[in-house]
C-alpha positions as CSV (number, residue, x, y, z in Angstrom):
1,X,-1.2,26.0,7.4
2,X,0.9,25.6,10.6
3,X,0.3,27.9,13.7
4,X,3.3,28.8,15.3
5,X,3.7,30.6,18.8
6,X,3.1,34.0,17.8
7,X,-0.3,33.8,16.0
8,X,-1.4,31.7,19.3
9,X,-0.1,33.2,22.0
10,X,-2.9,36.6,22.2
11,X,-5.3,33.5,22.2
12,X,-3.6,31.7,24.8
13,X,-3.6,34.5,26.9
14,X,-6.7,35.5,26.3
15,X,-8.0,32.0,27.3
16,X,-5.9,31.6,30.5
17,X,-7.2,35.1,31.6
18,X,-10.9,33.8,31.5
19,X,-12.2,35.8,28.3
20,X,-14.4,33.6,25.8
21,X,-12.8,33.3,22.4
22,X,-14.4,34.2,19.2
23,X,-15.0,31.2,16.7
24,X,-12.1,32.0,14.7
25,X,-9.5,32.5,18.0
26,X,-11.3,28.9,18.9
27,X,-10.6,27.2,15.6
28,X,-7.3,28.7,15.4
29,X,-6.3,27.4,19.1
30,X,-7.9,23.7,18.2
31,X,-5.5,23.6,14.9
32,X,-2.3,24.2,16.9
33,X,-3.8,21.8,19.9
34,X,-3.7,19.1,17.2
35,X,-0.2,20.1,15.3
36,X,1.2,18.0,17.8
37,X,1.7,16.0,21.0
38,X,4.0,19.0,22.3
39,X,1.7,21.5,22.3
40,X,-1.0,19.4,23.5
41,X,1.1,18.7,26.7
42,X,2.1,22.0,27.0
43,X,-0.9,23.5,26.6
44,X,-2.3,20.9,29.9
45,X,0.7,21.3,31.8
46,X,0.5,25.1,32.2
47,X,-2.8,24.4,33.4
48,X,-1.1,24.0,37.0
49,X,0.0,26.9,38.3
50,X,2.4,25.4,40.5
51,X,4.7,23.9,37.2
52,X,4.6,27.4,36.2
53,X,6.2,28.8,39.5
54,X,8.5,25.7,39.9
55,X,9.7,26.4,36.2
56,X,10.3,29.8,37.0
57,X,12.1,29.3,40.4
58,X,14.8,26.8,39.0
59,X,15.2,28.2,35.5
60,X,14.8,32.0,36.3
61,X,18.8,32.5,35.5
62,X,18.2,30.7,32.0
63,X,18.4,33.1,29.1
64,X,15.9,31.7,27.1
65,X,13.2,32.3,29.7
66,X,14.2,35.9,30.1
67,X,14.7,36.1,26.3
68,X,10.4,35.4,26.7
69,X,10.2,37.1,29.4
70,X,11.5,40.5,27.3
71,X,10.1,39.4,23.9
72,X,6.4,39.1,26.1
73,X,6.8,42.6,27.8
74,X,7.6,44.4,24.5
75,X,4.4,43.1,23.1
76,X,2.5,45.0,25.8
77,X,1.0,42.3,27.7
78,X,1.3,43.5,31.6
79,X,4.0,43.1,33.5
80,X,5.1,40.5,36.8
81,X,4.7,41.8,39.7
82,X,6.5,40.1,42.5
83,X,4.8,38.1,45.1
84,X,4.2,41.2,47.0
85,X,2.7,43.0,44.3
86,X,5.5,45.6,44.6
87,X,6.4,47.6,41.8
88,X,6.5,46.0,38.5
89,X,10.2,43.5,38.7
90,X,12.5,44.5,36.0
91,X,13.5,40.4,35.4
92,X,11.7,37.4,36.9
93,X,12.6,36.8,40.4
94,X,13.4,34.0,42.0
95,X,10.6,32.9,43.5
96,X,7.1,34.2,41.8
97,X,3.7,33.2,42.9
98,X,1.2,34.4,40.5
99,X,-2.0,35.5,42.1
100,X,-3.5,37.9,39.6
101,X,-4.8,35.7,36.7
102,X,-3.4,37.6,34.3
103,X,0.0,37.0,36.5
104,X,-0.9,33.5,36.1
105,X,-1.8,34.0,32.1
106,X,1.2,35.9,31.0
107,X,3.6,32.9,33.0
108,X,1.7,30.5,30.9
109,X,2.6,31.9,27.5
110,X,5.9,32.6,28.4
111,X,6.0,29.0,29.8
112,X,5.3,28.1,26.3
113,X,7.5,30.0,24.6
114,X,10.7,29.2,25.9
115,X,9.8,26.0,25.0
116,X,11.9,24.3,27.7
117,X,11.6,22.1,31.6
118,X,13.9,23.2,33.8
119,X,17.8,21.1,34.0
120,X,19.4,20.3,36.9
121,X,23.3,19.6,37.6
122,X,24.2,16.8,40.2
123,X,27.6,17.1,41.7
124,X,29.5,19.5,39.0
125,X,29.9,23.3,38.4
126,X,28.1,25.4,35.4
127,X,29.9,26.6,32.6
128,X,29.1,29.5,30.8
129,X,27.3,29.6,27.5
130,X,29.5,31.7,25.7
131,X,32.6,29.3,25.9
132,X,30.1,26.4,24.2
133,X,31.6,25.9,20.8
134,X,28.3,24.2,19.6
135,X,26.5,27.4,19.8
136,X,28.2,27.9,15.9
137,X,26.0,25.7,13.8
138,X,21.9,24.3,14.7
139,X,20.3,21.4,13.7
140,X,16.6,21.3,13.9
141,X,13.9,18.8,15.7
142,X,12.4,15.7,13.8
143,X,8.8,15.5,13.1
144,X,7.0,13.3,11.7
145,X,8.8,11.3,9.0
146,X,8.0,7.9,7.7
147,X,7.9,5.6,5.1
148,X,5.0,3.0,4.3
149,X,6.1,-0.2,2.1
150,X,3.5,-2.0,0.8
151,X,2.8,-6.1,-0.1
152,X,4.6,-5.0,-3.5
153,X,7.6,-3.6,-2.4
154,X,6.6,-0.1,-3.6
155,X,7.3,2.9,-0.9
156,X,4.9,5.7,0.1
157,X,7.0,8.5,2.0
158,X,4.0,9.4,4.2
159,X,4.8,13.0,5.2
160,X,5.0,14.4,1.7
161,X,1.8,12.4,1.0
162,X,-1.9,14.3,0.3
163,X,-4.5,13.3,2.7
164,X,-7.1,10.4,1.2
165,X,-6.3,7.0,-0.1
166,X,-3.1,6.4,-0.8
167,X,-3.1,2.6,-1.8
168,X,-5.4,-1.2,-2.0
169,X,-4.3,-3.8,-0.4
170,X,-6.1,-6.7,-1.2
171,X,-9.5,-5.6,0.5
172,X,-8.2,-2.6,2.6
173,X,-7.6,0.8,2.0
174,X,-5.1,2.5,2.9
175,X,-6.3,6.1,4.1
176,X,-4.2,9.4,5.5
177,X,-6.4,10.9,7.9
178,X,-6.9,15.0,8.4
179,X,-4.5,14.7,11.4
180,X,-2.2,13.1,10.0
181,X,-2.0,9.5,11.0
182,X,-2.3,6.2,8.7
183,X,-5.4,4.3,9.1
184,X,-6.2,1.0,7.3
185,X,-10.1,0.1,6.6
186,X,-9.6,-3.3,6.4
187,X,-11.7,-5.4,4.8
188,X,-12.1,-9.4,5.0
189,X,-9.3,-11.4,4.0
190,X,-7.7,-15.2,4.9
191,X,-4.6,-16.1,6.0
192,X,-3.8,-17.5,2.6
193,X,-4.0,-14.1,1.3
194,X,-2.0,-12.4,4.1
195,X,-0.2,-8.9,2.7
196,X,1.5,-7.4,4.8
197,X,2.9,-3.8,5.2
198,X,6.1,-1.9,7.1
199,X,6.2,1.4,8.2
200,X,9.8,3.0,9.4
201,X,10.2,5.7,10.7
202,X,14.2,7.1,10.4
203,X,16.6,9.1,12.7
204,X,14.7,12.6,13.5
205,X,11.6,11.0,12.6
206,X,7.9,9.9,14.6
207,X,5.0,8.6,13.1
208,X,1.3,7.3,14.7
209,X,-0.6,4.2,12.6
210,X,-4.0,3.0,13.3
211,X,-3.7,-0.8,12.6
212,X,-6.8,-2.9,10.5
213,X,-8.1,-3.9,13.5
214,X,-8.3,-0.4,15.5
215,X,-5.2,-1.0,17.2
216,X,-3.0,2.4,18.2
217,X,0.9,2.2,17.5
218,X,2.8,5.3,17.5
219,X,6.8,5.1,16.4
220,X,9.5,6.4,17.8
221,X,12.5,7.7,16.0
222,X,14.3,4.9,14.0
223,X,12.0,2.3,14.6
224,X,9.4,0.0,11.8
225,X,6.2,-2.0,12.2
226,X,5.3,-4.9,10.1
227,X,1.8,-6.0,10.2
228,X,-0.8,-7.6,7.8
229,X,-3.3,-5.3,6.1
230,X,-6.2,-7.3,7.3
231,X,-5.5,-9.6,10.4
232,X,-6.7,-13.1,9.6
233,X,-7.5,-16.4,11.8
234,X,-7.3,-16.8,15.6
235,X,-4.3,-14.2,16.0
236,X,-3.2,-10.6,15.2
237,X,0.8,-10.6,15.2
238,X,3.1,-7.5,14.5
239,X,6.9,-7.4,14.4
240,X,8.6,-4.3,15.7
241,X,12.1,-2.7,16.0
242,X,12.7,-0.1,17.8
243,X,10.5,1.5,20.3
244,X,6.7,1.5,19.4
245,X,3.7,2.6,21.9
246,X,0.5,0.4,21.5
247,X,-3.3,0.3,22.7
248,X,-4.5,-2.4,21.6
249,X,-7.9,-3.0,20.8
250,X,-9.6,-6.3,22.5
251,X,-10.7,-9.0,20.8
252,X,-10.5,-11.7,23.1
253,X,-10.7,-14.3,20.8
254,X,-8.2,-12.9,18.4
255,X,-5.4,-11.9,21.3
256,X,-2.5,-9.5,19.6
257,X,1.2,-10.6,20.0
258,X,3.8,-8.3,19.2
259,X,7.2,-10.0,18.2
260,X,10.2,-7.9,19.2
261,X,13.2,-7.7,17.2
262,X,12.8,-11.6,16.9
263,X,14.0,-12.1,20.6
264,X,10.7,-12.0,22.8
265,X,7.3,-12.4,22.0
266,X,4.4,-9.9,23.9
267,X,1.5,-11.2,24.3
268,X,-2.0,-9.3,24.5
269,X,-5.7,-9.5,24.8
270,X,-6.3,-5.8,25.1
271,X,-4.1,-3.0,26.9
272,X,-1.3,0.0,26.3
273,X,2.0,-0.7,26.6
274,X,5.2,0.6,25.4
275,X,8.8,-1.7,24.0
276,X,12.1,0.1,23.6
277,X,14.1,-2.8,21.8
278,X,16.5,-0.3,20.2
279,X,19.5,-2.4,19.7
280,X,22.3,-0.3,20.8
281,X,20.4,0.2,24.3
282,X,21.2,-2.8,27.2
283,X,18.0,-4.7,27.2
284,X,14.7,-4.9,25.5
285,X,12.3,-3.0,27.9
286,X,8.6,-4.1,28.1
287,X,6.3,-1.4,30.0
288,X,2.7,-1.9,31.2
289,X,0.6,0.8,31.6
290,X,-3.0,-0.6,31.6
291,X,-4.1,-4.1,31.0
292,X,-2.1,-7.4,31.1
293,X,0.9,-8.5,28.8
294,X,2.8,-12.0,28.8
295,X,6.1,-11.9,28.1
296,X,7.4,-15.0,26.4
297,X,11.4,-15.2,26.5
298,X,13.8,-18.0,25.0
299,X,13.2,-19.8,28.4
300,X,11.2,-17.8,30.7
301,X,7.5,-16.7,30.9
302,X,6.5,-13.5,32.8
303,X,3.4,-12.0,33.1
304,X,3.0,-8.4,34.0
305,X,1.0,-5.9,36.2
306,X,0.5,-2.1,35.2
307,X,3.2,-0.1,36.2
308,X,5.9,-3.1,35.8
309,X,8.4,-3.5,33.1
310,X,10.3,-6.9,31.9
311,X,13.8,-6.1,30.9
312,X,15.6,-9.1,28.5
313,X,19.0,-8.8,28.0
314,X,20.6,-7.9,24.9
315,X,22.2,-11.2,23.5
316,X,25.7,-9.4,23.6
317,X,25.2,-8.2,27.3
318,X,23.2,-11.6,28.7
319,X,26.7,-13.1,30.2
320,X,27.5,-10.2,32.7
321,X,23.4,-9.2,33.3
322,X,22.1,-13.0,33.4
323,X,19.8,-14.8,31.5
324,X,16.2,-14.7,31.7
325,X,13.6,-11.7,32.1
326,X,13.8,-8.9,35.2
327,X,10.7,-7.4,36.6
328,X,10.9,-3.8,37.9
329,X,8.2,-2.6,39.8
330,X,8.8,0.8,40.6
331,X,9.1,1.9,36.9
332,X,8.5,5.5,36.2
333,X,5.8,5.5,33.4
334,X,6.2,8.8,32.5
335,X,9.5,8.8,31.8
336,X,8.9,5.7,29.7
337,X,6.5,8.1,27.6
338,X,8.3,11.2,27.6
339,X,9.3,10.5,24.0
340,X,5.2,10.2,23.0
341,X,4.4,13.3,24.8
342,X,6.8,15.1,23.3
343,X,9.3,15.4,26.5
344,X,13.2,14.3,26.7
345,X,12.8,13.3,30.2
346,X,16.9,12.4,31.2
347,X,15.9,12.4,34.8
348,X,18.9,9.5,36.1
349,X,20.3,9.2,32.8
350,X,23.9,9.0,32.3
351,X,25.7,11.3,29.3
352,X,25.9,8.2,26.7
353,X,21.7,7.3,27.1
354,X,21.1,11.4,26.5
355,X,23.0,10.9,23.5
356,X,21.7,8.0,22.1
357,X,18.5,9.9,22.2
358,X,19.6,12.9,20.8
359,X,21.1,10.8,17.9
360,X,18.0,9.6,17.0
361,X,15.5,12.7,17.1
362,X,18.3,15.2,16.0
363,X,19.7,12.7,13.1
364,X,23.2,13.4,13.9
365,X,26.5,11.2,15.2
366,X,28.2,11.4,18.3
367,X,32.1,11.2,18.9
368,X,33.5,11.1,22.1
369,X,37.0,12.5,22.3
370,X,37.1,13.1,26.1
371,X,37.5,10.7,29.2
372,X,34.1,8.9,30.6
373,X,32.0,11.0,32.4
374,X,30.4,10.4,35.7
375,X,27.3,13.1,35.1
376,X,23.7,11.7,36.0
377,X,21.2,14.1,34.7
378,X,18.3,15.2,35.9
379,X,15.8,17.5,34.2
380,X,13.0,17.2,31.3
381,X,13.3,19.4,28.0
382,X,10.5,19.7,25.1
383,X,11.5,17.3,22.2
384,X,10.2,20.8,19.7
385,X,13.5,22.9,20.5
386,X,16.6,22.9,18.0
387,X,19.7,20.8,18.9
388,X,21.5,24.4,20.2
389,X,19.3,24.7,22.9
390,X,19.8,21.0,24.3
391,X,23.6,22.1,23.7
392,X,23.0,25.0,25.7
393,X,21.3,22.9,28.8
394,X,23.9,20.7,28.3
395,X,27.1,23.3,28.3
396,X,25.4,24.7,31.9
397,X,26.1,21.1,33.2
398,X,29.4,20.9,32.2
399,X,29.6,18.9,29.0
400,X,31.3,20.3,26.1
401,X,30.6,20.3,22.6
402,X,30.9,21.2,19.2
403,X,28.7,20.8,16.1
404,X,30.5,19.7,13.1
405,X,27.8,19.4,10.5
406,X,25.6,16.1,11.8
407,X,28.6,15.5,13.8
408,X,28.9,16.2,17.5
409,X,32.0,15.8,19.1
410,X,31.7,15.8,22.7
411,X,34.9,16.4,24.8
């Protein structure tokens, strides 16, 4: 059964404020820890009590926060005081610092559920909300949707399937664990024999895979994974679309190789790294985060450092950017794994990259039926909320919409 906000938020607070939970409130806090990579990232970053009072001092005037803000005093948890410990505030003020740590426990659960970062507007005025004509229809967050096609050509739609085995192949199972991931127990097999497996994920849809060999992938929206069910012989190769997340088991005789969208080739002995080869997107970007990766282009071979990301050119873009493969070495790695975490992190994007990835977690199209925008954003939102509330960010920043079904026209 799925815990939502309201059965866990007593415990939360509860927790924050220092008292020891009962077995039940501690088995009921571990099942929504492990719904999801959201709440697992909330739940750490409200550890920091200065997040909470940063939140709080640039999103203070949003109504969502005071919407919790009301919701949490009618449920006759204490009230803020203000940093003077005057009487209790009547809204959040601008500036809070909570010393009391019940101050400091109430901020966190209302920190979680609003459910939101803070947004930022570069260089334009705020519109208000009421004149948003998005605000009329809702679309909801993906989860995790995706399909499994096996050696046969038979499908498996993995988020309606029970937990267990759901398949042989050749000598491995094919196992759905408790938490929800796909897991293959691979047994021996030669490259003679090689069956190999895809699993896509579609728009509004994530999924994590635990590879034959113990290798980590997770999938972003709108992306697939081919790989054998038992890797064979002096190699483990994958082919990906899309963006996919690894950590790679090592086997340094067997060294992993990732082949991306048929136009680079990753190579690996044991490390995380993440490839965003989405094809509507500029270039195919390649980001280290621990380890040591090659990157093998049509005529270039680049090896990389943690914290450095290769960029290849789309084929269709490779006469205005050049050929070959860039190195950037002052990548923000977060914001490369904003999407795994949970997190729309749009901090220097321009208005068509948010949409892109608002088309594929929300499932929808995008029309654009005003004149280019200049707009760089800058802000972070959790990936959890409905499509009206990124509307909502979005209207205060100047862009309008409006929701036509899966359709969003912006102006």
């Amino acid at each position: 059964m799925k815990v939502n906000i309201d059965q866990i938020k007593d415990i939360l607070y509860s927790h924050f404020s220092g008292r020891s939970l009962t077995a039940g409130e501690e088995a009921l806090l571990e099942q929504w820890l492990k719904q999801s990579a959201v709440n697992r990232n909330l739940f750490n970053q409200i550890r920091d009590k200065s997040e909470i009072d940063q939140y709080f001092s640039i999103v203070m005037d949003d109504r969502h926060t005071e919407a919790a803000f009301q919701r949490f005093k009618a449920n006759s948890i204490e009230e803020f005081t203000d940093a003077n410990h005057n009487e209790p505030a009547v809204r959040p003020v601008r500036h809070l610092h909570f010393a009391r740590k019940w101050q400091w426990a109430a901020a966190a659960v209302i920190l979680l559920a609003a459910g939101t970062y803070y947004w930022k507007l570069i260089g334009k005025q705020t519109l208000p909300v009421e004149n948003s004509k998005s605000l009329q229809a809702d679309i909801g967050p993906g989860g995790a949707l995706a399909t499994l096609t096996l050696a046969d050509g038979s499908k498996i739609t993995l988020d309606s399937a029970a937990n267990g085995k759901l398949a042989q192949q050749g000598n491995a199972q094919v196992v759905k664990l408790a938490n929800g991931q796909i897991a293959y127990n691979a047994g021996i097999q030669t490259e003679s024999e090689m069956l190999w497996n895809t699993m896509s994920t579609p728009n509004g849809g994530q999924y994590q895979l635990v590879l034959p060999d113990g290798t980590k992938a997770w999938l972003n929206a709108s992306s697939s994974i081919t790989f054998p069910a038992a890797f064979a012989g002096n190699k483990r190769q994958v082919k990906i679309k899309g963006e996919v997340y690894f950590e790679v088991a090592k086997k340094e005789q067997q060294p992993f190789m990732v082949d991306v969208n048929g136009k680079a080739l990753v190579q690996v002995l044991g490390t995380s790294f993440n490839i965003n080869s989405y094809e509507d997107e500029d270039n195919i970007n390649t980001t280290l985060l621990e380890g040591s990766v090659r990157i093998v282009g049509d005529n270039q071979t680049v090896v990389l450092k943690p914290g450095q990301q290769a960029l290849i050119a789309a084929a269709d873009r490779q006469s205005a950017a050049g050929k070959g493969i860039l190195v950037n070495s002052s990548v923000d790695t977060d914001q490369v794994l904003a999407w795994k975490n949970g997190i729309f992190d749009f901090t220097g994007a321009d208005l068509k990259t948010v949409m892109r990835q608002l088309t594929r977690w929300y499932n929808i199209e995008v029309e654009y039926r005003g004149p280019n925008s200049n707009i760089t954003f800058q802000g972070k939102m959790y990936r959890n909320v409905n499509l009206k509330d990124v509307l909502e960010a979005l209207q205060k920043m100047g862009v309008r919409t409006e929701l036509q079904g899966r359709k969003l026209i912006v102006f």
